[in-house]
N, CA, C and O atoms as a CHARMM CRD file, in Angstrom:
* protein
*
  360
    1    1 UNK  N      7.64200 -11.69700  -2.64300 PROA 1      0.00000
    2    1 UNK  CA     6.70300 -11.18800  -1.65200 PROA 1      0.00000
    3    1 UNK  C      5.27500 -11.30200  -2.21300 PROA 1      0.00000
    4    1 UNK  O      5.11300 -11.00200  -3.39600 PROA 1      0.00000
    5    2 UNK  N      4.48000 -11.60900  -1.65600 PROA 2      0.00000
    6    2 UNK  CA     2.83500 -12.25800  -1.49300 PROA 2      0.00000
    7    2 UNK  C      2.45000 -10.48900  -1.97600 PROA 2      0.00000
    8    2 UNK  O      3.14200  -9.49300  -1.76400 PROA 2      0.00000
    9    3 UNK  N      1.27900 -10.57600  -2.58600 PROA 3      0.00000
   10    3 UNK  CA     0.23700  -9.12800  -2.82000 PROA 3      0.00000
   11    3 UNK  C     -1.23900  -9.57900  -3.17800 PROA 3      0.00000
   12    3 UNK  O     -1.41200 -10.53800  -3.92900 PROA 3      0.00000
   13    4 UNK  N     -2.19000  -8.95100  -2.69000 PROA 4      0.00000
   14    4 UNK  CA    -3.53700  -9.38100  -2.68000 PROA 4      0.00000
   15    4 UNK  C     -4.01600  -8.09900  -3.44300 PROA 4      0.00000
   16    4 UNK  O     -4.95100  -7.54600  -2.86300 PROA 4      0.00000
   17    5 UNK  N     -3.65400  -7.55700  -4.46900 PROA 5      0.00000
   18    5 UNK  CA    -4.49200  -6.65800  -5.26000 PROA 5      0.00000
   19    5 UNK  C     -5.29100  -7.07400  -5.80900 PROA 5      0.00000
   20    5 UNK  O     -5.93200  -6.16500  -6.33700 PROA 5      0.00000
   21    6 UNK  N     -5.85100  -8.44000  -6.11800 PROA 6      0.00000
   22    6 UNK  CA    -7.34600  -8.73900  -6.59300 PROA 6      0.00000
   23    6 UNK  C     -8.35700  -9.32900  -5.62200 PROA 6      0.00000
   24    6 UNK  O     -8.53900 -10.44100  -5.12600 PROA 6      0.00000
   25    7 UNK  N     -9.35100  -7.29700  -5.50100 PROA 7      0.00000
   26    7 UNK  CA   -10.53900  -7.86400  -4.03600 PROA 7      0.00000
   27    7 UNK  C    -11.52100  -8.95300  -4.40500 PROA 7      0.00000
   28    7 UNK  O    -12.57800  -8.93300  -3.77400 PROA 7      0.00000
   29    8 UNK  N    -11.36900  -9.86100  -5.27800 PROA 8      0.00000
   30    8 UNK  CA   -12.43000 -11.00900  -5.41400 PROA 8      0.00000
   31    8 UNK  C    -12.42300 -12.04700  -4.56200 PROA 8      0.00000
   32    8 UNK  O    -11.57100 -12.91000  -4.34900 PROA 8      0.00000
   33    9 UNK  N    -13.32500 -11.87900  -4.17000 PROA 9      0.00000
   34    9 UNK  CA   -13.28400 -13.73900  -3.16400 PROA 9      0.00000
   35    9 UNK  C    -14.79800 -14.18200  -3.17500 PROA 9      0.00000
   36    9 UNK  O    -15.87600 -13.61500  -3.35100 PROA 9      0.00000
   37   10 UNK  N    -14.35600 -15.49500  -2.89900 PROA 10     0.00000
   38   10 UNK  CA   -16.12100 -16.36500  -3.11100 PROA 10     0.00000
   39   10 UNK  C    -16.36700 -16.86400  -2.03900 PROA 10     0.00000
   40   10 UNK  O    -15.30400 -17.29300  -1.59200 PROA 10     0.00000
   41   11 UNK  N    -17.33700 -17.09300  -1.22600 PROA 11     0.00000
   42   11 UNK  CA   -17.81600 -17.94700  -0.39800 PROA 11     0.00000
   43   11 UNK  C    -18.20700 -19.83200  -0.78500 PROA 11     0.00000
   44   11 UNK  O    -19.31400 -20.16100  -1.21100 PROA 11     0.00000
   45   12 UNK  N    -17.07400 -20.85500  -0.52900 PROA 12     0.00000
   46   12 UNK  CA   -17.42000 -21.68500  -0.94900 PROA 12     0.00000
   47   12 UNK  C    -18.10600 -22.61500   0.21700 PROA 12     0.00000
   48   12 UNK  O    -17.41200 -22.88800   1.19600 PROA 12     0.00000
   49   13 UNK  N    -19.40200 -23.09000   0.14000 PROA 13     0.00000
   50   13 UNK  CA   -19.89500 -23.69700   0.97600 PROA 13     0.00000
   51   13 UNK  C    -19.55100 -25.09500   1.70600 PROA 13     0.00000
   52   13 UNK  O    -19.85500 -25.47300   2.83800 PROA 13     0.00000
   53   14 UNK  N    -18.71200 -25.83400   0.53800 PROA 14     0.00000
   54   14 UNK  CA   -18.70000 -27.10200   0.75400 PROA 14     0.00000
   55   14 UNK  C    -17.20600 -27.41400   1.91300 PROA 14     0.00000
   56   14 UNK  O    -16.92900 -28.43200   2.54600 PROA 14     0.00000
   57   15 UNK  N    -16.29700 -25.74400   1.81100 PROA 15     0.00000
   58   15 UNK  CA   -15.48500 -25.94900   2.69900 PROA 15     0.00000
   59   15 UNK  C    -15.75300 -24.99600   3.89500 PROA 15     0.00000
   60   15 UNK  O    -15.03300 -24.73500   4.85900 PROA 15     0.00000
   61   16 UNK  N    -16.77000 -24.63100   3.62100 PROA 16     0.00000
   62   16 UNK  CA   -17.17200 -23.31900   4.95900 PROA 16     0.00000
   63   16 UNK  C    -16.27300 -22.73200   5.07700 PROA 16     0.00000
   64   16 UNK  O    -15.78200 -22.70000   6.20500 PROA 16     0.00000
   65   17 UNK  N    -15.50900 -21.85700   3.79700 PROA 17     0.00000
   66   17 UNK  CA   -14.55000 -20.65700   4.14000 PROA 17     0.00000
   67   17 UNK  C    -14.78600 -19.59500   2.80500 PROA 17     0.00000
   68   17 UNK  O    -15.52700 -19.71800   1.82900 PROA 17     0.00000
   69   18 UNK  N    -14.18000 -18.90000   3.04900 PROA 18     0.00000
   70   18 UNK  CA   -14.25800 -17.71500   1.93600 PROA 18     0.00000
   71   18 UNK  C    -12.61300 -17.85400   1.02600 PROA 18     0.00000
   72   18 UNK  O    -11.48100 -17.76700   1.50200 PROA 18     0.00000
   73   19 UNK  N    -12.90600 -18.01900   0.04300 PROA 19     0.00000
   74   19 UNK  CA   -11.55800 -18.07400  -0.92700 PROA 19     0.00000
   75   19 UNK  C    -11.45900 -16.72000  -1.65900 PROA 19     0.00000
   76   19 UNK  O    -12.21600 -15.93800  -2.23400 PROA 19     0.00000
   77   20 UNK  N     -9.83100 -16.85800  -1.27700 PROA 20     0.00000
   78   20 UNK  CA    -9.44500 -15.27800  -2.05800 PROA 20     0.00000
   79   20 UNK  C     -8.08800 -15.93600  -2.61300 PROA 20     0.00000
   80   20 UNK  O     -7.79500 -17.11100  -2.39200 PROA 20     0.00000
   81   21 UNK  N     -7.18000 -14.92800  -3.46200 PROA 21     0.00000
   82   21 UNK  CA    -5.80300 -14.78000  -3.95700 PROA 21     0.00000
   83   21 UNK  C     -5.15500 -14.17000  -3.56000 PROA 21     0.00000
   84   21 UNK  O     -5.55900 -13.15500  -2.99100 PROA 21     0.00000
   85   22 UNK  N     -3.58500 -14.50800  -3.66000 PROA 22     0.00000
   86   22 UNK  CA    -2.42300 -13.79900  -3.31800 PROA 22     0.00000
   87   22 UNK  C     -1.55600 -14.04000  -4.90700 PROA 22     0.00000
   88   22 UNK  O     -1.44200 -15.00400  -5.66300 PROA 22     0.00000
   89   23 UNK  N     -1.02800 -12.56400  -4.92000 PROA 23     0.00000
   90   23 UNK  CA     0.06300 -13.05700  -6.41300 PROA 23     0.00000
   91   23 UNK  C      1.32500 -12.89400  -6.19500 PROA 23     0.00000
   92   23 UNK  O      1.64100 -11.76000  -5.83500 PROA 23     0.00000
   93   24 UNK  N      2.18700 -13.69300  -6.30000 PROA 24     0.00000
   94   24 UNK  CA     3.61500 -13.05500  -5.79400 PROA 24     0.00000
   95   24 UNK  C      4.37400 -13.49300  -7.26000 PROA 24     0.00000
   96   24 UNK  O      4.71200 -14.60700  -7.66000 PROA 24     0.00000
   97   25 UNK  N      4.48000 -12.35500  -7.79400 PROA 25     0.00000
   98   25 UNK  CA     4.68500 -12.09100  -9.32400 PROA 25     0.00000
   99   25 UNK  C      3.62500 -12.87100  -9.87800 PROA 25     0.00000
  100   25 UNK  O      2.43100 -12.71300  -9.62600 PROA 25     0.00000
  101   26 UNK  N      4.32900 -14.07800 -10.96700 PROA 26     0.00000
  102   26 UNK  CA     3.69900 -14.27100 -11.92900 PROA 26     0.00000
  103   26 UNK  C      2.56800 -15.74600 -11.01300 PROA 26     0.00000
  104   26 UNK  O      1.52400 -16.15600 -11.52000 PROA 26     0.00000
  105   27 UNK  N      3.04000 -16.18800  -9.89300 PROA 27     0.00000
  106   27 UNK  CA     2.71000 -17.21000  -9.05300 PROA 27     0.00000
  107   27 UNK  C      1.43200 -16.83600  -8.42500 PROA 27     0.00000
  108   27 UNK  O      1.41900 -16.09900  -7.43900 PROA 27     0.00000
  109   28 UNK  N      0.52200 -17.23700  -8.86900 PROA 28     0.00000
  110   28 UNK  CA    -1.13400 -17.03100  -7.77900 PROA 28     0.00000
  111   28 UNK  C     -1.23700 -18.61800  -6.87000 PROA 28     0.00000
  112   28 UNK  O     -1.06400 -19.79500  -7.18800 PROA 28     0.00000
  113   29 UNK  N     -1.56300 -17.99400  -5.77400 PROA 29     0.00000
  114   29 UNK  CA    -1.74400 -18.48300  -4.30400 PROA 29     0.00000
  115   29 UNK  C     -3.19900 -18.58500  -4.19000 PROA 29     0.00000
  116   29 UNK  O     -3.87700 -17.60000  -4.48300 PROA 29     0.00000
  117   30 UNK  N     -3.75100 -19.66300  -3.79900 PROA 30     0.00000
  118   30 UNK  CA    -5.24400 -19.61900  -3.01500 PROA 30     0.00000
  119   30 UNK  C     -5.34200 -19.43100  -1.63900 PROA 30     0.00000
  120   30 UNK  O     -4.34800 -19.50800  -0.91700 PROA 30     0.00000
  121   31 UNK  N     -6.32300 -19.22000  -1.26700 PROA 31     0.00000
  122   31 UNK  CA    -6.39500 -19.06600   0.44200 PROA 31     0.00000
  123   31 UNK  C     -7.72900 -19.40900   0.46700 PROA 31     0.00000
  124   31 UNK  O     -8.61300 -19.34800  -0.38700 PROA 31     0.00000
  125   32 UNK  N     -7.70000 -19.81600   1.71300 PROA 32     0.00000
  126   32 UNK  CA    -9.38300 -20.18200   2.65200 PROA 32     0.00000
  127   32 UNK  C     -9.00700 -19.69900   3.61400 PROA 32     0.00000
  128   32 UNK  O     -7.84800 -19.86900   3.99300 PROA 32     0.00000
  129   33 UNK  N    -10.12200 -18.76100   4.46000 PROA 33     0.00000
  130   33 UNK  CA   -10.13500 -18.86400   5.57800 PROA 33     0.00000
  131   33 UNK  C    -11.67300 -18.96400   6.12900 PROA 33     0.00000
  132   33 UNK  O    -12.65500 -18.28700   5.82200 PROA 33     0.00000
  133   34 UNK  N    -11.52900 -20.09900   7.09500 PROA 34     0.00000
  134   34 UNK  CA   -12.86900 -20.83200   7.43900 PROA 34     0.00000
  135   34 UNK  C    -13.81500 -19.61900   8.38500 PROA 34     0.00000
  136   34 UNK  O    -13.49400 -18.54500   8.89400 PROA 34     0.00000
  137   35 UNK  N    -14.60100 -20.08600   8.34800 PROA 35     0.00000
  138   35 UNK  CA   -15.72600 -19.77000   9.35100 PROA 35     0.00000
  139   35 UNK  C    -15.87800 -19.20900  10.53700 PROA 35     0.00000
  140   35 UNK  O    -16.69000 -18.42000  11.01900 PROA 35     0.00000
  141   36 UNK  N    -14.52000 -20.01900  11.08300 PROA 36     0.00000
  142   36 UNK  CA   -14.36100 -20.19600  12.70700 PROA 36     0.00000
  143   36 UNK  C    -13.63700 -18.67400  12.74600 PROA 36     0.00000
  144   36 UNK  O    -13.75000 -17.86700  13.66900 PROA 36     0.00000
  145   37 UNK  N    -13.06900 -18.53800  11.83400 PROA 37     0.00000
  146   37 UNK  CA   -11.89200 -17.39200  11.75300 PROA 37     0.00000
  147   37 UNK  C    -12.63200 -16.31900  11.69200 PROA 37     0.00000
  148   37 UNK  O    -12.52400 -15.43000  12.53700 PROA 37     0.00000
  149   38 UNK  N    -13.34900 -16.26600  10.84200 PROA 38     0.00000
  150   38 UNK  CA   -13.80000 -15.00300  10.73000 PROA 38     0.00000
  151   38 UNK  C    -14.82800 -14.90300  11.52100 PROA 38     0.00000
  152   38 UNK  O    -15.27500 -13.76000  11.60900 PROA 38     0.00000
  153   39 UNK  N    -15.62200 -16.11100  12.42900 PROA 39     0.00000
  154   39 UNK  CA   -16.33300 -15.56200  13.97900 PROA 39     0.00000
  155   39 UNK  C    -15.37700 -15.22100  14.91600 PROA 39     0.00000
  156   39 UNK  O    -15.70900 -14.65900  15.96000 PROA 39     0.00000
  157   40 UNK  N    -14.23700 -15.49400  14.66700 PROA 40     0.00000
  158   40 UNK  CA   -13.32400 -14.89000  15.74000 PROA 40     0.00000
  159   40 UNK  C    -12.45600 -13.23300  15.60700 PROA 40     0.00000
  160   40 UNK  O    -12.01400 -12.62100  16.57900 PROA 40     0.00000
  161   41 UNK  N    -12.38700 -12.81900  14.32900 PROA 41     0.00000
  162   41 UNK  CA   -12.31500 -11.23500  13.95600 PROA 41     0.00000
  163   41 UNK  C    -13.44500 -10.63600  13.87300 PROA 41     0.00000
  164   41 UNK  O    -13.41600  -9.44400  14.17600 PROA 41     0.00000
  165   42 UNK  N    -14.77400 -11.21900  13.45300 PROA 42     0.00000
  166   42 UNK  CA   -16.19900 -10.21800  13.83000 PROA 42     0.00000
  167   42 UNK  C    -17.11500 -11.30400  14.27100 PROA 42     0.00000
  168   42 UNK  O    -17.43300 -12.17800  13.46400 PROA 42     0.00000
  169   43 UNK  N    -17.58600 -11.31600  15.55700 PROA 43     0.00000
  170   43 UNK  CA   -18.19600 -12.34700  16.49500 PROA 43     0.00000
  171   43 UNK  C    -19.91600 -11.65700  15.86500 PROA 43     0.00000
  172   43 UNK  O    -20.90900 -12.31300  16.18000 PROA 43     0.00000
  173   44 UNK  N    -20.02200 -10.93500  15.38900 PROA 44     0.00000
  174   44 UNK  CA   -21.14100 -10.21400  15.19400 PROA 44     0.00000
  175   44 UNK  C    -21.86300 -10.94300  13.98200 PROA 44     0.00000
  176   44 UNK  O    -23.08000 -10.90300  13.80300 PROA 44     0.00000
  177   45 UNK  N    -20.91600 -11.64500  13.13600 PROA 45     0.00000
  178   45 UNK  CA   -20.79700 -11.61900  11.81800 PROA 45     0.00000
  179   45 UNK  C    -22.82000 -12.66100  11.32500 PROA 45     0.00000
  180   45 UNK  O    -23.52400 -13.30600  12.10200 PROA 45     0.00000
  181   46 UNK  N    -23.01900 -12.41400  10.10800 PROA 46     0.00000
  182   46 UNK  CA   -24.16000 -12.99100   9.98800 PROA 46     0.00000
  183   46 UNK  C    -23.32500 -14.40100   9.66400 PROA 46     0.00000
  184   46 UNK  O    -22.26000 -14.35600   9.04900 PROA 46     0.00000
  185   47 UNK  N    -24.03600 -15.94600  10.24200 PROA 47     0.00000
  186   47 UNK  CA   -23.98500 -16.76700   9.70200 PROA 47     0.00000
  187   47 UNK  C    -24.16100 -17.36200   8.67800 PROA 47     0.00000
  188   47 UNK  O    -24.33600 -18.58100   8.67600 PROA 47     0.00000
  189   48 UNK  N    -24.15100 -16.51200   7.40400 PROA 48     0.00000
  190   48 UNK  CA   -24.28900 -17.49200   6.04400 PROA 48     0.00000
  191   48 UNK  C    -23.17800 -16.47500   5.12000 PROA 48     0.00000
  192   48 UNK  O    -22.25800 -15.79000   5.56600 PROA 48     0.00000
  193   49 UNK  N    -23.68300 -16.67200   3.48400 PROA 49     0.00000
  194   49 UNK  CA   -22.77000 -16.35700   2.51100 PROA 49     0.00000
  195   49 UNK  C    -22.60500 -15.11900   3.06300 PROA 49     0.00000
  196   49 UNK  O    -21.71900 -14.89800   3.88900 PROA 49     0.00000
  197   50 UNK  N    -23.45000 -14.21100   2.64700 PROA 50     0.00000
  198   50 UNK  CA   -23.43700 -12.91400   2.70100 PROA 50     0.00000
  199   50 UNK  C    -22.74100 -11.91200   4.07000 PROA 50     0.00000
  200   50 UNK  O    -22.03500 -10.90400   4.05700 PROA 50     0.00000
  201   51 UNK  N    -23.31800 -12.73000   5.17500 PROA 51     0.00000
  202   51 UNK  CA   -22.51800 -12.12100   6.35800 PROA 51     0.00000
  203   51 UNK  C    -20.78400 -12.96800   6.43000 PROA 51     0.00000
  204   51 UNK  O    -20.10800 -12.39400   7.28400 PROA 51     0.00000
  205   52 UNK  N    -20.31300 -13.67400   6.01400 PROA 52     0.00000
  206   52 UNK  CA   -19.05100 -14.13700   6.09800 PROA 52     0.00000
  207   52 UNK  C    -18.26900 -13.39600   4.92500 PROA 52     0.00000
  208   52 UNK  O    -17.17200 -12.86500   5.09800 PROA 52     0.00000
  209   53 UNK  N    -18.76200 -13.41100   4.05400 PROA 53     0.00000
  210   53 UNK  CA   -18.57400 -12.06500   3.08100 PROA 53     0.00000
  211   53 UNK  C    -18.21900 -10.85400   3.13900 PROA 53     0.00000
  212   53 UNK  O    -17.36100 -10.19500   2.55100 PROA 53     0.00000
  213   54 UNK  N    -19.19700 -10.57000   4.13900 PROA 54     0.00000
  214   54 UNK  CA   -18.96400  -8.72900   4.70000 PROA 54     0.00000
  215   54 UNK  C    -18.00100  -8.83800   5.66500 PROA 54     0.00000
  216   54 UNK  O    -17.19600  -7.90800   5.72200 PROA 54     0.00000
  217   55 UNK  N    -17.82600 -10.17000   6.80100 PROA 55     0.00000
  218   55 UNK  CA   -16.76200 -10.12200   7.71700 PROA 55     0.00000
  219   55 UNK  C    -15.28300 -10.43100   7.07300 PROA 55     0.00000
  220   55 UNK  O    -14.31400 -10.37800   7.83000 PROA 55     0.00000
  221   56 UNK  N    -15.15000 -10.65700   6.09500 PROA 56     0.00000
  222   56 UNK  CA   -13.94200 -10.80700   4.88200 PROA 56     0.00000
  223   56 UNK  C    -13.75600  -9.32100   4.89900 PROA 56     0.00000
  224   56 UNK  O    -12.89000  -8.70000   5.51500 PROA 56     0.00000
  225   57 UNK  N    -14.88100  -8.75800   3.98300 PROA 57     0.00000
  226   57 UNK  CA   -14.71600  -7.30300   3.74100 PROA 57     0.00000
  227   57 UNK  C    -14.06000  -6.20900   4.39900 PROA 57     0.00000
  228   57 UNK  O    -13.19500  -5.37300   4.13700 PROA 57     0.00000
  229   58 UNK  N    -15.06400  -6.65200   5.69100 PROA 58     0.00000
  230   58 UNK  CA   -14.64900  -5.40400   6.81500 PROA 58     0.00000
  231   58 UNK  C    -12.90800  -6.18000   7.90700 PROA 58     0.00000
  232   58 UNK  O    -12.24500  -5.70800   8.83000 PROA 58     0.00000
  233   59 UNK  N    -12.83600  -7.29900   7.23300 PROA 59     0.00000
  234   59 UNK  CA   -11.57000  -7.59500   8.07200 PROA 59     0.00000
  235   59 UNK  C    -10.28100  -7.46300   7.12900 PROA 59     0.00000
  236   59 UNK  O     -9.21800  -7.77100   7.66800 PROA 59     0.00000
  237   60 UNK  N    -10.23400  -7.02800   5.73200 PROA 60     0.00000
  238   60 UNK  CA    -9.42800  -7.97900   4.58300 PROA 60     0.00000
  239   60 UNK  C     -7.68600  -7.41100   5.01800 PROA 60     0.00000
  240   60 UNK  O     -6.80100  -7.98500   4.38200 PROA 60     0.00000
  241   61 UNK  N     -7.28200  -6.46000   5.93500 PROA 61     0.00000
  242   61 UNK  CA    -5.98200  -5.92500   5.89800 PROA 61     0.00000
  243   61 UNK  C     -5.68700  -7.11300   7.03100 PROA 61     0.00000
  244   61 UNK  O     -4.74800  -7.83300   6.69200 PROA 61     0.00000
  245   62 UNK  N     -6.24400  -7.43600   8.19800 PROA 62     0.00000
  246   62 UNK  CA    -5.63300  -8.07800   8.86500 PROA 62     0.00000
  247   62 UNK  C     -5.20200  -9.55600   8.42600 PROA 62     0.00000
  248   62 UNK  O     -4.08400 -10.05400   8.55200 PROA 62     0.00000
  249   63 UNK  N     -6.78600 -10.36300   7.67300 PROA 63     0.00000
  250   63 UNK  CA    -6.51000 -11.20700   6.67500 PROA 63     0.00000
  251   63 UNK  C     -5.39400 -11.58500   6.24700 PROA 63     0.00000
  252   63 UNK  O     -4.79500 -12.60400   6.59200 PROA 63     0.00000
  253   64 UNK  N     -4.95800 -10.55000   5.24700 PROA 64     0.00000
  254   64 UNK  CA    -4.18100 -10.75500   3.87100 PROA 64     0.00000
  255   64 UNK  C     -2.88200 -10.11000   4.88900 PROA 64     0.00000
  256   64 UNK  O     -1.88200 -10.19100   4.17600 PROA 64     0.00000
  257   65 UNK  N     -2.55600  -9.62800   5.97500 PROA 65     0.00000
  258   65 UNK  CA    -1.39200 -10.56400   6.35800 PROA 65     0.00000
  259   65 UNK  C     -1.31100 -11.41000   7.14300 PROA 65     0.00000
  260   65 UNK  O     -0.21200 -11.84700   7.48500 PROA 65     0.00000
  261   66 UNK  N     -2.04300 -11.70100   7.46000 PROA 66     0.00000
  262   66 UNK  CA    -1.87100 -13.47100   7.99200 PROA 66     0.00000
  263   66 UNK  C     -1.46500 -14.83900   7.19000 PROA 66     0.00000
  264   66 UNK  O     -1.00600 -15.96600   7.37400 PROA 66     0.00000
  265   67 UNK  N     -1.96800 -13.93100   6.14200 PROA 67     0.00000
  266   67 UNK  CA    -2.13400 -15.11600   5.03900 PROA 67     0.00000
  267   67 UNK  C     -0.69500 -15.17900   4.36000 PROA 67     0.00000
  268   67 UNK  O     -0.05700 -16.15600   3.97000 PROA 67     0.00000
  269   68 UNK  N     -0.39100 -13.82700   4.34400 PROA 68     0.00000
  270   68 UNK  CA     1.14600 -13.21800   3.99200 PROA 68     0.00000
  271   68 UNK  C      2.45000 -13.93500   4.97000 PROA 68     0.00000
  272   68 UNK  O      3.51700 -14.38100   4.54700 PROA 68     0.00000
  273   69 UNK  N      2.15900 -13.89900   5.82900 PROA 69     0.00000
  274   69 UNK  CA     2.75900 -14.56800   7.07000 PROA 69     0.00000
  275   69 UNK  C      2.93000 -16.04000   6.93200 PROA 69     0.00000
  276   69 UNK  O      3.96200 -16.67500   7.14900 PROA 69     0.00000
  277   70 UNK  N      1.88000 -16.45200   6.57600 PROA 70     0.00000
  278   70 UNK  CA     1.74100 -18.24200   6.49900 PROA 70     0.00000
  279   70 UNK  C      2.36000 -18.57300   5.06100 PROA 70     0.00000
  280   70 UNK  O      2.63200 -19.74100   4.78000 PROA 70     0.00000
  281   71 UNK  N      2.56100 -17.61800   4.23100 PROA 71     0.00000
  282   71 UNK  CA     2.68900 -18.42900   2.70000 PROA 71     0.00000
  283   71 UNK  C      4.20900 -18.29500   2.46100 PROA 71     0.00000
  284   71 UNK  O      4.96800 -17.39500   2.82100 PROA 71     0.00000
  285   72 UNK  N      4.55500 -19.87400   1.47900 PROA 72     0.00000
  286   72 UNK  CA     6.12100 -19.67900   1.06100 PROA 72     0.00000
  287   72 UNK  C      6.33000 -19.97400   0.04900 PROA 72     0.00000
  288   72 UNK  O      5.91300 -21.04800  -0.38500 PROA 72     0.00000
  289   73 UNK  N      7.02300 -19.16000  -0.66000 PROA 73     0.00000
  290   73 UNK  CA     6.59600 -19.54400  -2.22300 PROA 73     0.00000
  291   73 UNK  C      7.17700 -20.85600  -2.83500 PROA 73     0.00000
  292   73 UNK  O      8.36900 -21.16000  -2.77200 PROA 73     0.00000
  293   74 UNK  N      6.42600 -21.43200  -3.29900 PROA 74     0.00000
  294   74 UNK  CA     6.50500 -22.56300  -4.35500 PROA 74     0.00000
  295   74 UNK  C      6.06200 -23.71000  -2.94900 PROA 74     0.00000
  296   74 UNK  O      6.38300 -24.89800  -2.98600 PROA 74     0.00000
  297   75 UNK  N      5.31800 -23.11000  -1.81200 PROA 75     0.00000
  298   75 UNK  CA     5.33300 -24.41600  -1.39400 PROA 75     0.00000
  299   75 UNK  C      4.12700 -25.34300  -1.07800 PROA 75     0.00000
  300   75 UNK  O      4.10400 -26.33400  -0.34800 PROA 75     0.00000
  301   76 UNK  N      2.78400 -24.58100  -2.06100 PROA 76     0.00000
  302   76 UNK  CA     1.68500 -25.71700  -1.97500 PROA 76     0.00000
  303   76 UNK  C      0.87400 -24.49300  -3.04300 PROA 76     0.00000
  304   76 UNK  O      1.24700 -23.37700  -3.40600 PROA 76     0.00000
  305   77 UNK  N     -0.16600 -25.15100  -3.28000 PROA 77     0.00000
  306   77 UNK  CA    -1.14300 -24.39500  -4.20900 PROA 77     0.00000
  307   77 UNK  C     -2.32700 -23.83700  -3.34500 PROA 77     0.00000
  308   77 UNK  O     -2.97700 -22.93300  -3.87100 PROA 77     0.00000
  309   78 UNK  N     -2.71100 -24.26500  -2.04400 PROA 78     0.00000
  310   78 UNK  CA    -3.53300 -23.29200  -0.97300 PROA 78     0.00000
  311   78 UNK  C     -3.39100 -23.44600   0.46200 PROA 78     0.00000
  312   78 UNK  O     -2.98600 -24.37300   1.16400 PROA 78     0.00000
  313   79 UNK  N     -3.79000 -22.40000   0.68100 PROA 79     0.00000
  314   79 UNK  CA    -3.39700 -22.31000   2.16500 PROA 79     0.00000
  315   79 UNK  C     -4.54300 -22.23600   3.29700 PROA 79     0.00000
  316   79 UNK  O     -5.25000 -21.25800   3.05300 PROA 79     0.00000
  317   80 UNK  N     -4.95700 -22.88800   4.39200 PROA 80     0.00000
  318   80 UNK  CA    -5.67800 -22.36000   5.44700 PROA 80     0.00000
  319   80 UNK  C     -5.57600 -21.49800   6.81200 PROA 80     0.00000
  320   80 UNK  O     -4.86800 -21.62300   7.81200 PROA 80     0.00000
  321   81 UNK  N     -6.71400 -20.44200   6.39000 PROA 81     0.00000
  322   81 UNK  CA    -6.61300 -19.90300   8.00100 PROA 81     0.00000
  323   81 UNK  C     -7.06700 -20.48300   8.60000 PROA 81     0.00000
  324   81 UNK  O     -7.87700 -21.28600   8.13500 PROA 81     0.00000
  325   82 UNK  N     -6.81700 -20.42500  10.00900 PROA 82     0.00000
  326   82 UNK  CA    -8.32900 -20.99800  10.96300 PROA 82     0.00000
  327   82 UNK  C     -7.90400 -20.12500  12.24500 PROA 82     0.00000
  328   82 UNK  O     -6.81000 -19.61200  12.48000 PROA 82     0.00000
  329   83 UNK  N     -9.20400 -20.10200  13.07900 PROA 83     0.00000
  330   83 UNK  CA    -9.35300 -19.41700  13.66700 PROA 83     0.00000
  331   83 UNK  C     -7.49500 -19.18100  14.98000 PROA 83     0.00000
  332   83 UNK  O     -6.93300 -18.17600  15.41400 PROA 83     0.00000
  333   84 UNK  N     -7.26400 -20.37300  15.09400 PROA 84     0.00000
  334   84 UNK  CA    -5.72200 -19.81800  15.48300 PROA 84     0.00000
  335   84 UNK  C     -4.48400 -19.03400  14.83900 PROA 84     0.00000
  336   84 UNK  O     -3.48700 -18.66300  15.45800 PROA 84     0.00000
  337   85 UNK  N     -4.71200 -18.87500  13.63000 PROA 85     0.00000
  338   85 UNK  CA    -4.30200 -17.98200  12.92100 PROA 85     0.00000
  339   85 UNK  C     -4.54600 -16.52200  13.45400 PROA 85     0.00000
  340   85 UNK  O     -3.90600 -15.60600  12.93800 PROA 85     0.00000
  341   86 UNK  N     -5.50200 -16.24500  14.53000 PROA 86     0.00000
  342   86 UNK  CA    -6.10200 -14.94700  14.65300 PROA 86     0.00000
  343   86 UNK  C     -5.89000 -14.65400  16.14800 PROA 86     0.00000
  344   86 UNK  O     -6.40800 -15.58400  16.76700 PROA 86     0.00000
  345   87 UNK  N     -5.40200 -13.84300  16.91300 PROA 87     0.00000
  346   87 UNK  CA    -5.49700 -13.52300  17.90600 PROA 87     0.00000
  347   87 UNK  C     -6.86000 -13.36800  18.56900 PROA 87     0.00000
  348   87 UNK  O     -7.66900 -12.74600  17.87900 PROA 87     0.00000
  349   88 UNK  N     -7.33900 -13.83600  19.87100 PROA 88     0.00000
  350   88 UNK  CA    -8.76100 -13.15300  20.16400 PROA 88     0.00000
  351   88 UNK  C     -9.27600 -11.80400  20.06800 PROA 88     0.00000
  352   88 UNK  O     -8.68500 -11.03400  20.82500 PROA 88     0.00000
  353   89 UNK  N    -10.16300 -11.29400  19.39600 PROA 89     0.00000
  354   89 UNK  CA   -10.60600 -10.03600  19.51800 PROA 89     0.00000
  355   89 UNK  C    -11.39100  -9.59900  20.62200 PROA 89     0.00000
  356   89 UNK  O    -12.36500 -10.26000  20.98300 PROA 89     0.00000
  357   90 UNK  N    -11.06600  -8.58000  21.17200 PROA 90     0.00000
  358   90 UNK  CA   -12.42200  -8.12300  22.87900 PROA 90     0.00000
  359   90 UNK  C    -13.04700  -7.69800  22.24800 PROA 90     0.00000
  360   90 UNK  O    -14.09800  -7.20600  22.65700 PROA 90     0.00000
């Protein structure tokens, strides 16, 4: 089973998503989830590092199971969200 107890994540520009970890035991998982995604859980969100950052922040439980949902172990080294990953928010 997938666990995201380390809150570090980076904003990498060159893929327009925010990268975080999943550890399922001794096995660490990457994740992205792009841009699109996280204008679609906070439509509010600021367009650059810092506001995609905070919309990570203020979204990270729904996140990290989605991400939980999508991952199988041993079966790639990262994973993408994108915004269909996410139900619409009103």
């Amino acid at each position: 089973m997938i666990q995201f107890p380390n809150h570090s994540r980076s904003y990498d520009g060159t893929r327009r998503a925010v990268h975080f970890w999943g550890y399922d035991s001794a096995i660490e998982a990457s994740f992205f989830i792009e841009e699109d995604a996280l204008r679609r859980l906070q439509p509010d969100a600021r367009p650059d590092e810092s506001g995609f950052l905070n919309a990570f922040d203020s979204n990270r439980d729904v996140i990290c199971a989605a991400a939980a949902k999508m991952y199988v172990r041993g079966s790639r080294g990262s994973y993408d969200l994108v915004a269909a990953n996410f139900s619409k928010v009103s």
